[in-house]
C-alpha positions in Angstrom: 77.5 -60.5 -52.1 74.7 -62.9 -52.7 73.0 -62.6 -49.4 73.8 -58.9 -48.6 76.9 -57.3 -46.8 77.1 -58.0 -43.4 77.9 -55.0 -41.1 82.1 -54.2 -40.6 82.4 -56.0 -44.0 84.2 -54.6 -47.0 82.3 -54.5 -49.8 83.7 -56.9 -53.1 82.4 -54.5 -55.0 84.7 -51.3 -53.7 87.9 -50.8 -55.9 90.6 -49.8 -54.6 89.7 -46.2 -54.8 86.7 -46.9 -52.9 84.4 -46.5 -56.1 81.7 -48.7 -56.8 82.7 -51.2 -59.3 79.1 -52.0 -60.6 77.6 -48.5 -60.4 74.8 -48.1 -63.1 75.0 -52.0 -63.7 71.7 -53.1 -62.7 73.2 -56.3 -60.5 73.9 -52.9 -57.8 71.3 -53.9 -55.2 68.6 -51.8 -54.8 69.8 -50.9 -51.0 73.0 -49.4 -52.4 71.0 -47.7 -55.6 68.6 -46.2 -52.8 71.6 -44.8 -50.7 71.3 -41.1 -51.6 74.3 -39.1 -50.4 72.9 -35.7 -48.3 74.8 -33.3 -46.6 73.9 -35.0 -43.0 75.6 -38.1 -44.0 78.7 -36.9 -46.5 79.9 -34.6 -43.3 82.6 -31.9 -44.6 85.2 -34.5 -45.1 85.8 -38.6 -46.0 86.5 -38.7 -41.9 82.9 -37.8 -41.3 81.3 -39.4 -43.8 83.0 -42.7 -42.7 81.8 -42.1 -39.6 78.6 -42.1 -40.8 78.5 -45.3 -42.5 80.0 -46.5 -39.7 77.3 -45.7 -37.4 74.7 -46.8 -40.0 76.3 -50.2 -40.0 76.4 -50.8 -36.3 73.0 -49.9 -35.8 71.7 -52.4 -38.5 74.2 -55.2 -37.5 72.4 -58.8 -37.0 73.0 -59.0 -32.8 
């Protein structure tokens, strides 16, 4: 996504198994290589954790 992912967007990068397709390939952009997974934002399950991301994309939407 040349000029980032908006916010609410599906990445083009996801496959269908919600893996990142370029992972390690250094096109990744540096905001998704910088994204460290910690216990306060994987939750205990994929509902939290989507929740999370969520959250982190509605408070950094464009408004």
């Amino acid at each position: 996504m040349p000029n980032g992912k908006p916010a609410g967007v599906r990445c083009v990068q996801l496959t269908e198994e919600n893996r990142c397709a370029i992972f390690g390939d250094p096109r990744r952009p540096p905001v998704c290589a910088s994204l460290q997974p910690e216990p306060a934002m994987c939750g205990s399950d994929r509902g939290q954790a989507m929740a999370w991301l969520t959250a982190l994309e509605t408070a950094t939407a464009a408004g």
